[in-house]
Z-matrix of the N, CA and C atoms (Angstrom, degrees):
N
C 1 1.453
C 2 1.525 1 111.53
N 3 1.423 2 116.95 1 -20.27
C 4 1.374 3 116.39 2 -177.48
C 5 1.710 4 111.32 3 -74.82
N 6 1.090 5 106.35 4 -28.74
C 7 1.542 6 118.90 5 171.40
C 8 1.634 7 101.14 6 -38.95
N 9 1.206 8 97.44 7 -92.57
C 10 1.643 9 128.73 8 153.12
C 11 1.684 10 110.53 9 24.05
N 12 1.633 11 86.35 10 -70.12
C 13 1.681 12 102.85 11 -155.48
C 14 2.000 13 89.31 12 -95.10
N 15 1.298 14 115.37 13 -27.19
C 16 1.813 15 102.23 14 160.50
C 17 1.283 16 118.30 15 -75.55
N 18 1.150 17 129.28 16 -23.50
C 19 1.249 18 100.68 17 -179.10
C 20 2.195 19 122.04 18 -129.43
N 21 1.657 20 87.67 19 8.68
C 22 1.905 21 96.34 20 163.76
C 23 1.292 22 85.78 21 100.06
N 24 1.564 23 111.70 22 130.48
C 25 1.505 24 123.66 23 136.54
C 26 1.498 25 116.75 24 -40.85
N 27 1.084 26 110.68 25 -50.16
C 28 1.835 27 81.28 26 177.37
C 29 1.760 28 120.64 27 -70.11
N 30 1.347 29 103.81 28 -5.31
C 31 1.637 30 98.66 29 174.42
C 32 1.534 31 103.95 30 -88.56
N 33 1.331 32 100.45 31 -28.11
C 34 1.735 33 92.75 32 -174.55
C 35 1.436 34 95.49 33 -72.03
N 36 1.186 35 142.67 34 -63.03
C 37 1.371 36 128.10 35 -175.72
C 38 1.546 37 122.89 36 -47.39
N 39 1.585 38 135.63 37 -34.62
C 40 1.296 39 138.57 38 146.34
C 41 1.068 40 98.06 39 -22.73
N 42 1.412 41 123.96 40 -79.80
C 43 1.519 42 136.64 41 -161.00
C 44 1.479 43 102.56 42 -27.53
N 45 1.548 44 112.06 43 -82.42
C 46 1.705 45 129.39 44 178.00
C 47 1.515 46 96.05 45 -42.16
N 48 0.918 47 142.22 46 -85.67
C 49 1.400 48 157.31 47 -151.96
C 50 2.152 49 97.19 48 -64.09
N 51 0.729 50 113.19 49 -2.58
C 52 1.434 51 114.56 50 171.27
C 53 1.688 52 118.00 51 -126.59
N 54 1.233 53 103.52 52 -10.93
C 55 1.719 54 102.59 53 -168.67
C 56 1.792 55 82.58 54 -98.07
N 57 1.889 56 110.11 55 -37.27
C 58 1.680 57 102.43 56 -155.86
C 59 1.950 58 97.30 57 -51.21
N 60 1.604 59 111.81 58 -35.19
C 61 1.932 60 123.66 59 -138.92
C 62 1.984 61 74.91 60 -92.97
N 63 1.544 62 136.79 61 -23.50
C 64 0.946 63 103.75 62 -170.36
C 65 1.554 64 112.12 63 -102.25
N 66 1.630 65 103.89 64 10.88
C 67 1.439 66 113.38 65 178.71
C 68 1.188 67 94.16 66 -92.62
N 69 1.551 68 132.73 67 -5.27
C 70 2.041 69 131.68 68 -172.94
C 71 1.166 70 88.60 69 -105.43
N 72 1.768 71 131.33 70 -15.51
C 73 1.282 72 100.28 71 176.70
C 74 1.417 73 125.21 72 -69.16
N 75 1.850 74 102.77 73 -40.95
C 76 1.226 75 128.12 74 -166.02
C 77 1.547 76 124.23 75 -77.30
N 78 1.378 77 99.61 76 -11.86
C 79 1.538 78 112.38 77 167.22
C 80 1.674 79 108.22 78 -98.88
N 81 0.784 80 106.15 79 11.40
C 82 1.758 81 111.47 80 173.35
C 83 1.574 82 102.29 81 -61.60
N 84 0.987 83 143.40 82 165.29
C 85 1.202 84 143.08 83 167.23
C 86 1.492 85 125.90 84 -119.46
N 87 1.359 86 112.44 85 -22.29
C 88 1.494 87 138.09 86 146.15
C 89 1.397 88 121.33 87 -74.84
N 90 1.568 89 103.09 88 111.37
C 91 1.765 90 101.81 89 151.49
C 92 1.474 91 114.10 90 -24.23
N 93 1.168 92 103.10 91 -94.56
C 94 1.457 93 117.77 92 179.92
C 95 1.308 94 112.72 93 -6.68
N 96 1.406 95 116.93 94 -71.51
C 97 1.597 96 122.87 95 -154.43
C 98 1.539 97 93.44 96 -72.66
N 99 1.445 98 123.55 97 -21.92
C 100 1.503 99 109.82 98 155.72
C 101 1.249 100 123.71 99 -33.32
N 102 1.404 101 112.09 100 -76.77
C 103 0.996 102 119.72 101 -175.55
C 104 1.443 103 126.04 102 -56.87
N 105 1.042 104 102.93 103 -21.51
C 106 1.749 105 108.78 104 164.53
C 107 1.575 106 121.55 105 -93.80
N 108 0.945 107 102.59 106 -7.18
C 109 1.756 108 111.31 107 159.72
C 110 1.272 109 111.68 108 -89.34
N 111 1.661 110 131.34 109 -14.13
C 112 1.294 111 116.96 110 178.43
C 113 1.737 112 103.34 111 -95.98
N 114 1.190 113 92.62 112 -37.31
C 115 1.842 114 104.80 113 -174.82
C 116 1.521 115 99.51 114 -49.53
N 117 1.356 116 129.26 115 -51.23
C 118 1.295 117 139.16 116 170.58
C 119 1.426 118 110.10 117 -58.51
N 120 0.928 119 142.13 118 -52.45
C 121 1.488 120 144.32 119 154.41
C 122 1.560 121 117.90 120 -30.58
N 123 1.491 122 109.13 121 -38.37
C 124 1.553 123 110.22 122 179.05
C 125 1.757 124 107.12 123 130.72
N 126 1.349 125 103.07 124 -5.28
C 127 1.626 126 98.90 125 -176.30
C 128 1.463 127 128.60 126 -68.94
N 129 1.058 128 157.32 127 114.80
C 130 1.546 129 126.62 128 -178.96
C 131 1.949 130 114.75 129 -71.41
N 132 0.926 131 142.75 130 115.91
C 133 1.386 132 139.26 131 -120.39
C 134 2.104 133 72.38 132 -167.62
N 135 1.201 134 110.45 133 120.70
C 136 1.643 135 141.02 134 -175.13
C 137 1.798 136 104.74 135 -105.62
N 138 1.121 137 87.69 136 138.62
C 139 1.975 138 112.59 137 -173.54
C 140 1.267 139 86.45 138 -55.80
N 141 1.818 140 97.96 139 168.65
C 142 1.339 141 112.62 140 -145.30
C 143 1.455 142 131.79 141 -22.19
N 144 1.449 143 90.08 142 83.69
C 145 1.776 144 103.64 143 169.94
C 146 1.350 145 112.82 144 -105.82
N 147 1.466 146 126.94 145 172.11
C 148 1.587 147 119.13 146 -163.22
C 149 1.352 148 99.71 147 -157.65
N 150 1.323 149 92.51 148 121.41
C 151 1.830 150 107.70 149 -164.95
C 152 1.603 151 104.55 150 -128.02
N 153 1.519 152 108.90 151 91.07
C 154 1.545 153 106.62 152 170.18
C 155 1.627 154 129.78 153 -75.73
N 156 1.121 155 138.32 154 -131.76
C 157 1.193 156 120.26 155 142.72
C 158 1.608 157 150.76 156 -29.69
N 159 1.292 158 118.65 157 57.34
C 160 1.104 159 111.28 158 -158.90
C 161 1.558 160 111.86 159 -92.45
N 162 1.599 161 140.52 160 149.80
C 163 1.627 162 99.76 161 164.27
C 164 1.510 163 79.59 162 -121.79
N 165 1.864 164 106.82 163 -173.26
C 166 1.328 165 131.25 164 -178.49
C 167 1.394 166 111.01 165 -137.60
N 168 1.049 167 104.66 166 144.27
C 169 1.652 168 125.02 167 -164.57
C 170 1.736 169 105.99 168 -126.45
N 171 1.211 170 111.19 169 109.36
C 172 1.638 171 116.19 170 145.34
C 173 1.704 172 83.79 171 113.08
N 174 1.365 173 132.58 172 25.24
C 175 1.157 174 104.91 173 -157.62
C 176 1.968 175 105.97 174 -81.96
N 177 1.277 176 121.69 175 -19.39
C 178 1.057 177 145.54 176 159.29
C 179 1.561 178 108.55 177 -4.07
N 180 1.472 179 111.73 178 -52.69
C 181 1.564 180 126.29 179 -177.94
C 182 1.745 181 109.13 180 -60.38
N 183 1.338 182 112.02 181 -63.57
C 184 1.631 183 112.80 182 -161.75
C 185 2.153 184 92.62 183 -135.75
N 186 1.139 185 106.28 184 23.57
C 187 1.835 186 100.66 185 -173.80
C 188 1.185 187 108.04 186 45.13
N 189 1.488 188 128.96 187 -137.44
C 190 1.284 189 131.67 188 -164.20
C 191 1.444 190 105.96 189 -134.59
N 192 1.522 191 110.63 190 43.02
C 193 1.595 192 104.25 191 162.77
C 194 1.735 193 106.90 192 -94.93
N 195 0.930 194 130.08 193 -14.53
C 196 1.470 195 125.61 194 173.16
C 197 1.867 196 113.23 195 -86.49
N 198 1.662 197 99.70 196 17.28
C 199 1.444 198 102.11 197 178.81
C 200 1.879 199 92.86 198 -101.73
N 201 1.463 200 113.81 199 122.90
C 202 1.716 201 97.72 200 148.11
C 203 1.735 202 105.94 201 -140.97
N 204 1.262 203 93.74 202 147.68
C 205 1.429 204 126.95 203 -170.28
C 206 1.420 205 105.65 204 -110.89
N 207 2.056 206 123.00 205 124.83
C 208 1.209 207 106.01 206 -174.91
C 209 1.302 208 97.03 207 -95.46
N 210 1.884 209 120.03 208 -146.02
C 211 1.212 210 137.47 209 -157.33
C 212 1.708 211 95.61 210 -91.26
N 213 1.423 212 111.12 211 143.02
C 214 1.331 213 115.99 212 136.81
C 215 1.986 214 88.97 213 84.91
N 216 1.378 215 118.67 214 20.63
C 217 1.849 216 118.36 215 -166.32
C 218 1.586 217 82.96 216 -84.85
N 219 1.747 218 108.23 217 171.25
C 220 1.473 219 119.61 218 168.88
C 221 1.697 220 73.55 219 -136.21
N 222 1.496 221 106.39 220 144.81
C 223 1.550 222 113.85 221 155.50
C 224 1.526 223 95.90 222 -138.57
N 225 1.061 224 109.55 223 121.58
C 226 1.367 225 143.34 224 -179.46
C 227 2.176 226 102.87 225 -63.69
N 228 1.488 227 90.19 226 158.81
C 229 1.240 228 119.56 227 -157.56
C 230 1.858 229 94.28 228 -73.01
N 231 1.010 230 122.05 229 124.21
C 232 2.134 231 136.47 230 170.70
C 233 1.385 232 84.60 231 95.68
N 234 1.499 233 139.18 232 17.43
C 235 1.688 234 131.42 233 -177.86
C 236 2.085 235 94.02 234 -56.54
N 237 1.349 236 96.60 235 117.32
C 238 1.955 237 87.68 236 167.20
C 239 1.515 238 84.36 237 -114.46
N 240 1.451 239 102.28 238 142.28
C 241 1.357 240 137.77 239 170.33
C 242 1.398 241 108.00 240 -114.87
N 243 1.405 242 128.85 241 117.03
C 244 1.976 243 141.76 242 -161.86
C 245 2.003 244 80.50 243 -102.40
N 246 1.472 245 140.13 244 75.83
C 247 0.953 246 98.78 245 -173.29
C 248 1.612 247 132.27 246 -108.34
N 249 1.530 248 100.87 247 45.34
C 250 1.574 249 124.04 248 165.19
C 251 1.386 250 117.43 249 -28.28
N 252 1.381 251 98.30 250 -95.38
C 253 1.676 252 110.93 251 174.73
C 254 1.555 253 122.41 252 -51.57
N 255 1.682 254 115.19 253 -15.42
C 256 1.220 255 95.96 254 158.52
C 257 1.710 256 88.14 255 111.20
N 258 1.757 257 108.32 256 137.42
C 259 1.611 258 115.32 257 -166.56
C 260 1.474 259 106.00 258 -154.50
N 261 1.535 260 127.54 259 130.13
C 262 1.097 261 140.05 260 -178.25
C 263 0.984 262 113.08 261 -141.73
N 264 1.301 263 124.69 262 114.34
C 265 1.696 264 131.10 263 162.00
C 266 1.715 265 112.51 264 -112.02
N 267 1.742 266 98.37 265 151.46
C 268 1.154 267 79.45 266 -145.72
C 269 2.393 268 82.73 267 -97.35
N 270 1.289 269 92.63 268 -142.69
C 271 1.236 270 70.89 269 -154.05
C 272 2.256 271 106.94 270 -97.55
N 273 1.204 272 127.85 271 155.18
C 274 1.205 273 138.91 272 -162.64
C 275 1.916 274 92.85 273 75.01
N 276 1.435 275 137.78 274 52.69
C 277 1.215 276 127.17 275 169.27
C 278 1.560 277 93.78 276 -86.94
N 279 1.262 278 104.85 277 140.61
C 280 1.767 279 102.18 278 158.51
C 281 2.122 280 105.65 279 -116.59
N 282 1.093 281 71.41 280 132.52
C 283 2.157 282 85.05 281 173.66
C 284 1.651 283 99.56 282 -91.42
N 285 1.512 284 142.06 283 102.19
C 286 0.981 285 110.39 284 152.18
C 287 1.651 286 137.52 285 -64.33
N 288 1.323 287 121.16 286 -176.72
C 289 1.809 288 120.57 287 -164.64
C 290 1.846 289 89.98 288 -65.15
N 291 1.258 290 98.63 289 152.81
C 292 1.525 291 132.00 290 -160.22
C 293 1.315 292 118.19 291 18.25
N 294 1.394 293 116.35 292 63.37
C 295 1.558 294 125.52 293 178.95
C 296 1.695 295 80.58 294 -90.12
N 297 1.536 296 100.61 295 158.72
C 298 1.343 297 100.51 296 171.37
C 299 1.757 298 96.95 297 -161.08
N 300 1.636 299 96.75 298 134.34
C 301 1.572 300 99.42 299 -172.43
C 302 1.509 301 94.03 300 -135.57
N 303 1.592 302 90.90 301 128.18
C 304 1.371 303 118.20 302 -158.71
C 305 2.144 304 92.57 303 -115.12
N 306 1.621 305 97.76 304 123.07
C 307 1.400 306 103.99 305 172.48
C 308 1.658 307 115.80 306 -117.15
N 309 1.309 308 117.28 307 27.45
C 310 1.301 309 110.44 308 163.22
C 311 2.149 310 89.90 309 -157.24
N 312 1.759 311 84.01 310 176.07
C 313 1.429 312 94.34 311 -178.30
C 314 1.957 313 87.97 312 -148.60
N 315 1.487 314 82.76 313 144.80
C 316 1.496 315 88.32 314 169.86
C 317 1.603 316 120.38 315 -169.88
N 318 1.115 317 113.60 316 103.44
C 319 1.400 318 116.23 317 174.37
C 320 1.410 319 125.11 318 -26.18
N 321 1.199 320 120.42 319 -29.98
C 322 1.582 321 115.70 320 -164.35
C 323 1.795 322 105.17 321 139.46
N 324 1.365 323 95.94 322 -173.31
C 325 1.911 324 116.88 323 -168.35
C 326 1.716 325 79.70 324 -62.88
N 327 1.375 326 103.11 325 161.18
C 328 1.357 327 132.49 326 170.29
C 329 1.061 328 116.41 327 -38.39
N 330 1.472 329 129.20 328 -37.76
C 331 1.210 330 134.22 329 -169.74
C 332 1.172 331 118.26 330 -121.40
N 333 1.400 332 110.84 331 24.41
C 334 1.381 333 114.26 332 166.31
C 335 2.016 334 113.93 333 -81.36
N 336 1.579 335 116.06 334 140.60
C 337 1.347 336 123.49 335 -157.87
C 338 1.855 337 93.38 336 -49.23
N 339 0.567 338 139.95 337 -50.83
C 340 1.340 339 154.35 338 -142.85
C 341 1.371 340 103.21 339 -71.57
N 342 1.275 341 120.99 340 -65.12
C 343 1.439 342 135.38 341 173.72
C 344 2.045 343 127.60 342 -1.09
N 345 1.817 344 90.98 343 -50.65
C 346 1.505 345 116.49 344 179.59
C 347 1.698 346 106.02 345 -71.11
N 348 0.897 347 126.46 346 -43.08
C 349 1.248 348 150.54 347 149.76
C 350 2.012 349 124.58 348 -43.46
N 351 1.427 350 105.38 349 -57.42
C 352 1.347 351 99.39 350 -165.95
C 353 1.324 352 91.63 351 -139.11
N 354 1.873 353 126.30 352 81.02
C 355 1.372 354 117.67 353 -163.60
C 356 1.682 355 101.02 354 -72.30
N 357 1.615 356 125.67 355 -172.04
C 358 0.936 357 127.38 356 172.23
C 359 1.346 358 110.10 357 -97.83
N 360 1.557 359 111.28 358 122.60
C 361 1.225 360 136.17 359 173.61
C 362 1.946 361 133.67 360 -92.93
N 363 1.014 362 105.10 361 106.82
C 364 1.778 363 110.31 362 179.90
C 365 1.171 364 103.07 363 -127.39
N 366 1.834 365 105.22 364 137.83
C 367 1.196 366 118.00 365 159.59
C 368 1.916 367 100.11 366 -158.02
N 369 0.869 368 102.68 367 148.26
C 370 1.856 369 104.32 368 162.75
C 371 1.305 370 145.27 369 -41.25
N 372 0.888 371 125.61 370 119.09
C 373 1.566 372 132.84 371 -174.89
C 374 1.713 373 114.33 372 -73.78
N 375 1.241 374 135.83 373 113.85
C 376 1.650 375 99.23 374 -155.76
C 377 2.435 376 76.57 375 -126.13
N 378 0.939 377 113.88 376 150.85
C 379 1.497 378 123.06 377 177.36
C 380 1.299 379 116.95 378 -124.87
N 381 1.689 380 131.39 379 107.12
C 382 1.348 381 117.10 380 -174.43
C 383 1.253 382 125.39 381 -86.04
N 384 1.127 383 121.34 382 166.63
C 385 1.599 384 126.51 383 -156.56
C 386 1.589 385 95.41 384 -75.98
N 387 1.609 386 77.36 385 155.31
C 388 2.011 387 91.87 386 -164.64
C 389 1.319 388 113.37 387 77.55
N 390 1.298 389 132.07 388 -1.61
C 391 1.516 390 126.95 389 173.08
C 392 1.329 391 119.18 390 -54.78
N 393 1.207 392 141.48 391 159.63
C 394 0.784 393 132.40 392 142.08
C 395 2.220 394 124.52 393 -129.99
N 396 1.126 395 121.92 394 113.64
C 397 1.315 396 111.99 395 -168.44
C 398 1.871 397 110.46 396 -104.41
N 399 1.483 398 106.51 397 131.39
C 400 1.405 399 107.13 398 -164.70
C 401 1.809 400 111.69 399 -80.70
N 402 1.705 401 97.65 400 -158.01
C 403 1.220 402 87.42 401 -148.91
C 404 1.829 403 99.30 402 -82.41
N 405 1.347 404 121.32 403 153.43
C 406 1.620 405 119.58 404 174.02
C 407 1.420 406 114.85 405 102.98
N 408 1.777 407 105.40 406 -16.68
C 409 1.709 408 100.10 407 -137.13
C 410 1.503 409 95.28 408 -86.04
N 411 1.910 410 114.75 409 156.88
C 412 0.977 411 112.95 410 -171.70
C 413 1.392 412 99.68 411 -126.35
N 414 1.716 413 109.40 412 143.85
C 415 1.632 414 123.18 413 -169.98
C 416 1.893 415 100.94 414 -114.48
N 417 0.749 416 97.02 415 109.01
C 418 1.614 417 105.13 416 164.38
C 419 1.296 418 105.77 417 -66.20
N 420 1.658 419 102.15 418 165.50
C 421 1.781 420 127.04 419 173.57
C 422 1.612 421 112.77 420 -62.81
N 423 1.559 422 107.18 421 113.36
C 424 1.583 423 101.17 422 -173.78
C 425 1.419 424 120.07 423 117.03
N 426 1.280 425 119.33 424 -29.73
C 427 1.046 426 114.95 425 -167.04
C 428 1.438 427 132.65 426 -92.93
N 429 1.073 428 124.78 427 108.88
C 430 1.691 429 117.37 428 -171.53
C 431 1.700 430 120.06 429 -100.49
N 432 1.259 431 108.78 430 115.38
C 433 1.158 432 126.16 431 159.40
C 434 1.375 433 136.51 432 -49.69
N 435 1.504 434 128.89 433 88.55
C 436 1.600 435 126.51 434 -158.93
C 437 1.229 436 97.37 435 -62.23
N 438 1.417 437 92.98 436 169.91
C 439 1.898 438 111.43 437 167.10
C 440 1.415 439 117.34 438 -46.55
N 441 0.922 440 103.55 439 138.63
C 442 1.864 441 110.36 440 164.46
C 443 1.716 442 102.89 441 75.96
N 444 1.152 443 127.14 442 21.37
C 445 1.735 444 101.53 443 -153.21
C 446 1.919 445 81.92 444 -116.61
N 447 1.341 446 93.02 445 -173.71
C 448 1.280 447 112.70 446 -151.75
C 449 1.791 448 105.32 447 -131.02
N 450 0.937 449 128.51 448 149.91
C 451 1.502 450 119.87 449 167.78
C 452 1.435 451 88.20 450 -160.08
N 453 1.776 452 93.53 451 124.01
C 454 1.674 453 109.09 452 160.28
C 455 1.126 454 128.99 453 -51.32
N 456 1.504 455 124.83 454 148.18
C 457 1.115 456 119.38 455 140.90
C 458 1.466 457 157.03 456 -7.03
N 459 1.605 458 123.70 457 67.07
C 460 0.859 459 103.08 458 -178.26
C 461 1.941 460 111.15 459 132.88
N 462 1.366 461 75.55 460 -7.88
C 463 2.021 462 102.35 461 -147.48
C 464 2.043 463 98.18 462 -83.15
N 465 0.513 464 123.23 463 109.51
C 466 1.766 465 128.54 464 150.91
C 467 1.405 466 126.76 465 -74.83
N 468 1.503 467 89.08 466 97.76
C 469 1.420 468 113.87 467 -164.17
C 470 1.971 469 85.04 468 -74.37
N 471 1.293 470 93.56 469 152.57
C 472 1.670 471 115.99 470 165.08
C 473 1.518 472 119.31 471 -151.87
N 474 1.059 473 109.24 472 -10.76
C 475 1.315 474 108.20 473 172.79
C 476 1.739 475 118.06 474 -134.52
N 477 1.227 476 136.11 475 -175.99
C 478 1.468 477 138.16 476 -154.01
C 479 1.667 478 88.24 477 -90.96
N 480 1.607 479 108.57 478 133.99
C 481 1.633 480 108.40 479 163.91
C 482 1.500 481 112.10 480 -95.26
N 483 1.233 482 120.21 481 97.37
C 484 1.825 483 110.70 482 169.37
C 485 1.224 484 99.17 483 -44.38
N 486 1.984 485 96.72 484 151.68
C 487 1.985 486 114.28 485 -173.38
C 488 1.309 487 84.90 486 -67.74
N 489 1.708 488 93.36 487 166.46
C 490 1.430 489 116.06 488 -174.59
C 491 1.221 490 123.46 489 70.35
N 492 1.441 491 137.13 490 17.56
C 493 1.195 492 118.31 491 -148.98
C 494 1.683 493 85.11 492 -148.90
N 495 1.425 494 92.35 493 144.48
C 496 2.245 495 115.57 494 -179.65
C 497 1.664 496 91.37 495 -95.25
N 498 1.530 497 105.42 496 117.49
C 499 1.802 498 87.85 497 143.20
C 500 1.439 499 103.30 498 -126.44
N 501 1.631 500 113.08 499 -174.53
C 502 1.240 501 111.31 500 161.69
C 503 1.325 502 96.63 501 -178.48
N 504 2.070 503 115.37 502 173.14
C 505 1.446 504 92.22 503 175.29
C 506 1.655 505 74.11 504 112.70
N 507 1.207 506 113.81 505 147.92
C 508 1.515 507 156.37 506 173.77
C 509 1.611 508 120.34 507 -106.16
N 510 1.511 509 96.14 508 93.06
C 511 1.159 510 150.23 509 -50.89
C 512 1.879 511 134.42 510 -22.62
N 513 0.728 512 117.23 511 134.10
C 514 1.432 513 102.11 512 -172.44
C 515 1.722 514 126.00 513 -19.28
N 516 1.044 515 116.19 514 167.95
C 517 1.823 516 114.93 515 -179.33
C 518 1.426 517 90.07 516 -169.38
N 519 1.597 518 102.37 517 137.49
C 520 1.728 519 122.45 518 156.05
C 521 1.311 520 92.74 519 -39.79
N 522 1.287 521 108.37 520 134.58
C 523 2.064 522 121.33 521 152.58
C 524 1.531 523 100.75 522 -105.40
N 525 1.636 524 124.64 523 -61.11
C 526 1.217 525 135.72 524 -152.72
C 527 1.480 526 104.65 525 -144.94
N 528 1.372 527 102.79 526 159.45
C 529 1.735 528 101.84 527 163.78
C 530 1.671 529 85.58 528 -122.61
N 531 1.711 530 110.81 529 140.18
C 532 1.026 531 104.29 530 146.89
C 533 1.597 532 144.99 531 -61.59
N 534 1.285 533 133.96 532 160.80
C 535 1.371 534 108.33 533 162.56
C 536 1.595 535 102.07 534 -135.45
C-alpha cells in the first residue's frame, strides 16, 4: 500500500492497465498483430517491421506514445524497451535478442539515501536508420546511435555513436569507421 500512496492511484492503475495490454501484446502470436496492438496503443510502429518477443518497462508514466519504430526494423526475441524517456529508431534498425535500451535511471522512492547523490535521470534513446545493435548490448538514457553504425555484442553504450562507426567493449569504444 505504500507504493500506492508514493506514487497515486491513478499511476497504480496505469501500471495494471498497461502491464495487462503489454502482456496481449506479447502473447500475440503474429508479428504483425504486434504491431497493430502497439499502433493502437499509441506507438508509431512502420510497415513491414518485425517484433518478436519484445517486453516494455515503465510504460505506466506516458504508455507507448513516446515509443516509434521505423519501416522494415527486426527487434529480436527478450528485446526490453525502458520506454519512459522516450525511443526512436530510425527505419531498417535491427535490435538483436536481449538488447535492452534503457531511457531513464533511478535509484528508488524520493527518499531513498541515494537520491541527493544520484538524482533520477530520463532522456531518449534515439537509433539511426541502417543501425544495426548486437546481441546483449546495452543503450543508456541519451544516447543516439548514427546512421549505419554498428554496436557489438554485448557492448554498453554510454555515450553518442557517430554514423558509420563499430564500437564495442565495456563501455563502448570506436573499433572502425565504416566507409
Amino acid at each position: 500500500m505504500n507504493t500506492v500512496k508514493t506514487i497515486g492511484i491513478e499511476k497504480a492503475i496505469r501500471f495494471l492497465w498497461t502491464s495487462v495490454y503489454a502482456g496481449l501484446v506479447s502473447v500475440s502470436l503474429l508479428p504483425p498483430l504486434r504491431a497493430v496492438l502497439l499502433r493502437f496503443a499509441g506507438a508509431a510502429v512502420g510497415a513491414d517491421t518485425v517484433l518478436l518477443q519484445v517486453r516494455f518497462a515503465n510504460l505506466y508514466h506516458y504508455g507507448f506514445r513516446k515509443l516509434t519504430i521505423g519501416k522494415r526494423c527486426f527487434l529480436g526475441d527478450d528485446v526490453m524497451l525502458d520506454v519512459r524517456g522516450g525511443i526512436r529508431l530510425g527505419d531498417d534498425v535491427t535490435l538483436s535478442s536481449r538488447v535492452s535500451i534503457v531511457t531513464h535511471i533511478n535509484v528508488g522512492y524520493p527518499n531513498h539515501p541515494l537520491q541527493k547523490y544520484y538524482p533520477t535521470r530520463e532522456a531518449p534513446v534515439v537509433i539511426g536508420d541502417g543501425s544495426y545493435i548486437g546481441t546483449g548490448a546495452i543503450l543508456l538514457p541519451g544516447v543516439r546511435i548514427g546512421n549505419m553504425s554498428i554496436v557489438g555484442a554485448g557492448a554498453v553504450v554510454t555515450r553518442d555513436v557517430a554514423e558509420r562507426t563499430v564500437v564495442a567493449g565495456v563501455p563502448a569504444r570506436r573499433i572502425k569507421v565504416l566507409r
